[in-house]
C-alpha positions in Angstrom: 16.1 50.4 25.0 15.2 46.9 25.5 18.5 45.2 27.5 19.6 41.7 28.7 22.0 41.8 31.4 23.8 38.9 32.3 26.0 38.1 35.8 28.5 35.4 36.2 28.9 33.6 39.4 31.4 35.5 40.4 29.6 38.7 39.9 26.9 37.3 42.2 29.1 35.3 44.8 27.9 37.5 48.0 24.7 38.7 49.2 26.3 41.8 49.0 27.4 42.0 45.7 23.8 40.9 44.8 23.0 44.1 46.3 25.2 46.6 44.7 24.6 44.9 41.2 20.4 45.1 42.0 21.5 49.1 42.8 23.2 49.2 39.5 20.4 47.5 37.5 17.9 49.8 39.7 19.8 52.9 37.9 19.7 52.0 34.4 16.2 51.4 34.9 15.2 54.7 35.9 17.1 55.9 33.2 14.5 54.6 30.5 15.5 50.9 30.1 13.7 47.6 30.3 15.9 45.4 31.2 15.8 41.2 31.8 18.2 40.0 33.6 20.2 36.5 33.9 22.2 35.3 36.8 24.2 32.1 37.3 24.5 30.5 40.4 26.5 32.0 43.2 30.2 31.8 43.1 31.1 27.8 43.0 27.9 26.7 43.7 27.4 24.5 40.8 30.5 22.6 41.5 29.6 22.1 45.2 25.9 20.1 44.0 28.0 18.3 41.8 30.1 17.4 44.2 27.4 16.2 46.6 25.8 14.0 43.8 29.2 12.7 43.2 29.6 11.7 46.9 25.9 9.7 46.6 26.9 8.2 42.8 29.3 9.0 40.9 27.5 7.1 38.2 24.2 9.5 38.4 22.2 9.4 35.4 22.2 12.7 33.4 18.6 13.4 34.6 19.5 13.5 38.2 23.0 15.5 37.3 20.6 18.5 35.3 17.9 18.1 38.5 20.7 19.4 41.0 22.8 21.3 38.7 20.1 23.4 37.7 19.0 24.4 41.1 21.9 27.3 41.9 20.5 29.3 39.8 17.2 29.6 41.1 19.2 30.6 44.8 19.8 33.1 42.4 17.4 34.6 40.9 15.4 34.3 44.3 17.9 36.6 45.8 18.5 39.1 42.9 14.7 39.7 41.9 14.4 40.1 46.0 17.1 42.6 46.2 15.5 44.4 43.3 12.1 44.7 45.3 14.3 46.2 48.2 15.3 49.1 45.9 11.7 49.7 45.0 11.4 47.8 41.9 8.8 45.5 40.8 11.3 42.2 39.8 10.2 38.5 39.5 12.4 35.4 39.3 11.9 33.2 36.7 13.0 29.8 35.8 14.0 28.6 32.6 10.8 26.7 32.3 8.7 29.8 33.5 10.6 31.9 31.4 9.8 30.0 28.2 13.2 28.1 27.1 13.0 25.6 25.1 15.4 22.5 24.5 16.1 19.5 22.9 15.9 16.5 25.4 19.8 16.3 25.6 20.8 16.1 29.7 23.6 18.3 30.7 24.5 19.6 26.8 21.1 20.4 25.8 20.4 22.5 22.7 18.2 25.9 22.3 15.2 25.2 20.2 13.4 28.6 21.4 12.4 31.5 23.5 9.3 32.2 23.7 8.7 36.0 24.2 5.2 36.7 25.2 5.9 36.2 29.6 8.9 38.2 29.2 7.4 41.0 26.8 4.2 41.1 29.1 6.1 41.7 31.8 8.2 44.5 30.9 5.6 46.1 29.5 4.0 46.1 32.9 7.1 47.6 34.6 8.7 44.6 35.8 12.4 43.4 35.7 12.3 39.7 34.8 15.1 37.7 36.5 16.0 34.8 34.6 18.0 31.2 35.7 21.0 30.9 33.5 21.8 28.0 32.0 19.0 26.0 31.9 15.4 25.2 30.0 12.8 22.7 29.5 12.5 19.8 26.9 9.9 18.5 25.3 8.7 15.7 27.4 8.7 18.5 30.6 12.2 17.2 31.7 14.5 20.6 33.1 17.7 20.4 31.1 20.8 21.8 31.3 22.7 23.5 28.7 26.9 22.8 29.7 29.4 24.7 31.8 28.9 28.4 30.8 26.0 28.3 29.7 24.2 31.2 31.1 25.9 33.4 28.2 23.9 31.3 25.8 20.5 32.0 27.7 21.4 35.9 27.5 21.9 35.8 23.9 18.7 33.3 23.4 16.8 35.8 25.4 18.1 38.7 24.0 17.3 37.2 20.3 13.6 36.3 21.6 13.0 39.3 23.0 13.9 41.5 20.3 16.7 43.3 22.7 18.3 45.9 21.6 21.7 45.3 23.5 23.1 42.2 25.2 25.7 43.2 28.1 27.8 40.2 29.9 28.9 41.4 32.8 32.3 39.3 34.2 35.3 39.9 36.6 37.2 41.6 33.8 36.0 45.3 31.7 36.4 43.3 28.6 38.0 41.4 26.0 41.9 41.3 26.3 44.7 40.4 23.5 45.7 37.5 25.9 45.1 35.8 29.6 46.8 38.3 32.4 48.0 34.7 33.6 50.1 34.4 31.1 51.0 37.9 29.5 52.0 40.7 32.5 50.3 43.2 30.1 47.9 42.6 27.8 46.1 45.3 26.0 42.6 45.5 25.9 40.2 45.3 22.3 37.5 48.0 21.9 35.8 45.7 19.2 36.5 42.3 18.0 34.2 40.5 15.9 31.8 37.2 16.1 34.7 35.1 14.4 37.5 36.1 16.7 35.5 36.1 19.5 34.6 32.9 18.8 38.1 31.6 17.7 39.4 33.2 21.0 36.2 31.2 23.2 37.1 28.1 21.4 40.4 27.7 22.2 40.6 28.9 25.9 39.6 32.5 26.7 37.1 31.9 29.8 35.4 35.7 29.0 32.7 34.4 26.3 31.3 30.8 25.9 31.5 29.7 22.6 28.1 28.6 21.8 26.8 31.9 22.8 29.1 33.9 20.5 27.7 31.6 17.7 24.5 32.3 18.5 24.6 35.9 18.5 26.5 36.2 15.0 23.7 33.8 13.6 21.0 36.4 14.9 23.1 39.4 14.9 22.9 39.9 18.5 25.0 42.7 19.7 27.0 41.8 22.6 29.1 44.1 24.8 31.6 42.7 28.0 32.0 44.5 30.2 32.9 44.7 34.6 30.3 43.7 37.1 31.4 46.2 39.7 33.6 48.6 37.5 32.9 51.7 35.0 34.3 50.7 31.8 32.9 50.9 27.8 33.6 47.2 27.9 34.1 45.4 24.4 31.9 45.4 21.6 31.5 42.0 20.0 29.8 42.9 16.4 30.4 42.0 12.7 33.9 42.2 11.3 35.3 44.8 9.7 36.8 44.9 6.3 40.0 44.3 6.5 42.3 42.3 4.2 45.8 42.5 5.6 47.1 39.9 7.4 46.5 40.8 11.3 47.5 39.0 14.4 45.0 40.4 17.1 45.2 37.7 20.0 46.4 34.9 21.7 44.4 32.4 23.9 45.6 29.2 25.9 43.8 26.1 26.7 45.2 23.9 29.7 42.0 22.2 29.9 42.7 20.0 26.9 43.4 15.7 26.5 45.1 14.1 23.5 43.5 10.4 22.9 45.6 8.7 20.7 43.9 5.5 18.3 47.1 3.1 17.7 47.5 0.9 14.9 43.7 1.2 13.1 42.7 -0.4 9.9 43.5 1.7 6.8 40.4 0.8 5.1 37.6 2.9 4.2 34.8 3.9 6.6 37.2 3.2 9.7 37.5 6.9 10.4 33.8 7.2 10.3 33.1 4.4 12.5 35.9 6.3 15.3 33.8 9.3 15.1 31.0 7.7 15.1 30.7 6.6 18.8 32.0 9.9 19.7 28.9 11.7 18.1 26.9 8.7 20.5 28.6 10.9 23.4 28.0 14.0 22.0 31.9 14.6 22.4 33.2 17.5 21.1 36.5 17.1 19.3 38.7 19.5 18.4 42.3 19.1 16.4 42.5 15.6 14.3 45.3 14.5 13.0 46.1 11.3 10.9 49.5 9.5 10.3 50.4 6.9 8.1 52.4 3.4 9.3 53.5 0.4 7.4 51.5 -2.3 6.6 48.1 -1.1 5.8 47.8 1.0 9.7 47.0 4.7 10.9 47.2 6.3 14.2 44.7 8.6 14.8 44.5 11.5 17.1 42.6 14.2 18.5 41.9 16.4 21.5 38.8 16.6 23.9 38.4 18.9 26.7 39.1 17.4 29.9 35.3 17.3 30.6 34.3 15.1 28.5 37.9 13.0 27.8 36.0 10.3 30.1 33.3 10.3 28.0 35.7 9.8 24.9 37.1 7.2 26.7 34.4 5.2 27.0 33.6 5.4 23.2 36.9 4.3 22.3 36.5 1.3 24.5 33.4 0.8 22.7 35.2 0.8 19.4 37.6 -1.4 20.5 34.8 -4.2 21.2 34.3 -4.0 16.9 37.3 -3.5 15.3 40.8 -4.2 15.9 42.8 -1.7 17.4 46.7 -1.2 18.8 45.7 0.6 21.9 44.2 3.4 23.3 46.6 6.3 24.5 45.7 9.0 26.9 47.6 12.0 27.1 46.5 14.8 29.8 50.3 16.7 29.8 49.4 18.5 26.8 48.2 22.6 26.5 47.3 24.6 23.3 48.0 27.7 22.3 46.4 29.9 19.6 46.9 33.1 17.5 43.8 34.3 16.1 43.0 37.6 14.1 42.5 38.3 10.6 43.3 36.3 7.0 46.6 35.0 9.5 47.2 31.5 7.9 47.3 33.7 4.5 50.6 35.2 5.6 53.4 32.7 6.0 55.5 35.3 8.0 52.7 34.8 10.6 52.9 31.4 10.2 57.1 31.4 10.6 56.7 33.8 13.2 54.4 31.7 15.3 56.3 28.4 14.7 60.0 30.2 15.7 58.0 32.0 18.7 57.3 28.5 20.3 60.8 27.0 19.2 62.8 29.5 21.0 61.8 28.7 24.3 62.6 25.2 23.6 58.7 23.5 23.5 58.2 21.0 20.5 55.3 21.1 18.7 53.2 18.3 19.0 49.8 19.0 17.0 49.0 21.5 14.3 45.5 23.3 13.7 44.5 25.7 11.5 41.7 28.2 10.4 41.9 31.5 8.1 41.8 33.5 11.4 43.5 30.8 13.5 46.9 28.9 14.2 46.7 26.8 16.9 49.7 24.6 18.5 49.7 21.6 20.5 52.9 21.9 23.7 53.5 20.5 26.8 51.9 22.0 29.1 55.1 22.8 31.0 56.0 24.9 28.6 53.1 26.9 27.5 53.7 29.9 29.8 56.7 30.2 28.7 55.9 29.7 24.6 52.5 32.5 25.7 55.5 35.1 26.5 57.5 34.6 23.8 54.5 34.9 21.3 52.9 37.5 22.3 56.3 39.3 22.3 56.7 38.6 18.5 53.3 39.6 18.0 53.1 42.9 19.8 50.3 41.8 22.1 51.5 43.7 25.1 51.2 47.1 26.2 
């Protein structure tokens, strides 16, 4: 088989877990496989170059922030295609540029345009085991760009697509996908299978084991992905297409602490105002996630959403833009806030679930502050005080625990 394996920084912290992972990819050679593999930079290495450029400017242009950011990596792949040659294996590292990934010219959120295969297939073909920088690429004007936190899943699954793989393993700190966070549930039970749509549902609103844009990626190109331990024997978790099942089925719960509520006070009620709002958040390239709309007297709305606390500053500064054209009430900012989801199958279908989940979160005394929904999703807005405590009683009602 044709594999992409990818390591997370934590997988890859140490020289000598480099080693035992080059031992382990050394194995599953010899037993038949090509394999490309995609590291991330070591351990908290990423936020340690950001931290320096921080020290120098904290007002860095996005070009300079991709230039440093994008440089753990290749640490990386210097040290695991070296530790490869040290079994006996012929490995070379490659940079996203060298490797043949392609990007829009977006700094620091940059966008996959394409892979091209021919290095990558030439180079397995002659025995090699390509080692590949995570999380980064090449635009078209020769600039290196970045693609956002997490994104060395996304490579893996753009590689894996390019290539033609026939199996793209993620290997983390955990042997798979679990109903829930162990942080917040004592005993979770762990998922065999879950599908694109939960998986993506589950990435979206706070589980750290998949990045979102990579899931979406490999349901587009029906990339079949498995999670599974970097150091541990375990089957892992097979992410593929769903099942089909019809009954209402609650199958996880994620949180998200890493969430801000901006709230827009007092705006026009006329048409093309909510367009406008959104507008210069698109200018950002903010991602937005719950939006809700109330009506006031006299002709004005509030309207609110939640950011992620990445890129709430960046949200910020587009609502301060907006301000400058149209007449607002204020601009409130809200960090106290968590989410917390259900996802599974056809659950918003089922207004037991929906009862279930609401008298869940009530009986440990948290008020509801926001509500989202999808079909396979119910997501709640609490203080964040109170989420660990709403997490429990949810995944109690739900059977989510061993």
């Amino acid at each position: 088989m044709i594999v992409v394996q990818k390591y997370g920084g934590t997988s890859v912290e140490s020289t000598e877990k480099i080693l035992k992972i080059a031992q382990k990819i050394s194995e599953d050679y010899d037993r038949g496989n090509k394999i490309v593999v995609v590291v991330s930079a070591m351990g908290k290495t990423t936020n340690y170059l950001i931290d320096l450029l921080n020290q120098v400017n904290p007002n860095a242009s996005p070009r300079e922030y991709d230039m440093i950011a994008s440089t753990g990596e290749q640490v990386s792949i210097a040290l695991m295609a070296s530790a490869l040659s040290k079994f006996g294996k012929k490995s070379i590292s490659l940079t996203g540029f060298q490797a043949g990934i392609d990007t829009d010219s977006t700094h620091s959120r940059a966008t996959l345009k394409r892979v091209y295969r021919g290095r990558l297939l030439s180079l397995l073909d002659d025995g090699f085991i390509p080692v590949v920088a995570g999380f980064q690429g090449i635009s078209p004007d020769g600039e290196i760009t970045t693609l956002g936190r997490g994104g060395s899943d996304t490579t893996a699954v753009a590689v894996a697509y390019g290539i033609g793989a026939d199996l793209c393993e993620i290997y983390t700190d955990v042997d798979g996908v679990y109903t829930a966070d162990p942080r917040y549930i004592e005993r979770p039970k762990k998922l065999d299978k879950v599908s694109y749509d939960e998986m993506i549902e589950m990435a979206v609103n706070g589980a750290k084991v998949l990045h979102p844009r990579s899931v979406e990626l490999a349901r587009r190109y029906h990339v079949k992905v498995v999670v599974k331990h970097a150091h541990k024997e375990s089957d892992g978790t097979i992410v593929e297409e769903a099942g089909k099942l019809e009954e209402p089925l609650v199958r996880s719960l994620s949180v998200d602490e890493g969430i801000v509520k901006i709230v827009i006070s007092n705006v026009p009620d006329i048409p093309g105002i909510a367009a406008a709002t959104f507008k210069k958040l698109a200018q950002y390239h903010v991602s937005l996630d719950m939006i809700v709309q109330s009506m006031h007297k006299d002709g004005k709305n509030d309207i609110a959403f939640t950011v992620s606390k990445e890129e709430s500053k960046d949200a910020l500064k587009a609502m301060e833009m907006l301000k400058n054209e149209i007449e607002l009430g204020g601009i409130h900012f809200d960090d106290t806030m968590a989410k917390i989801s259900i996802i599974g199958v056809n659950i918003v279908g089922s207004s037991e679930i929906v009862y279930n989940m609401f008298d869940a979160i009530a009986s440990v005394g948290a008020n509801i502050d926001m509500i989202s929904t999808s079909n396979s999703r119910i997501s709640c807005i609490v203080k964040r005080e109170k989420i660990k405590e709403a997490a429990k009683a949810v995944a109690k009602r739900f059977g989510l625990e061993e």
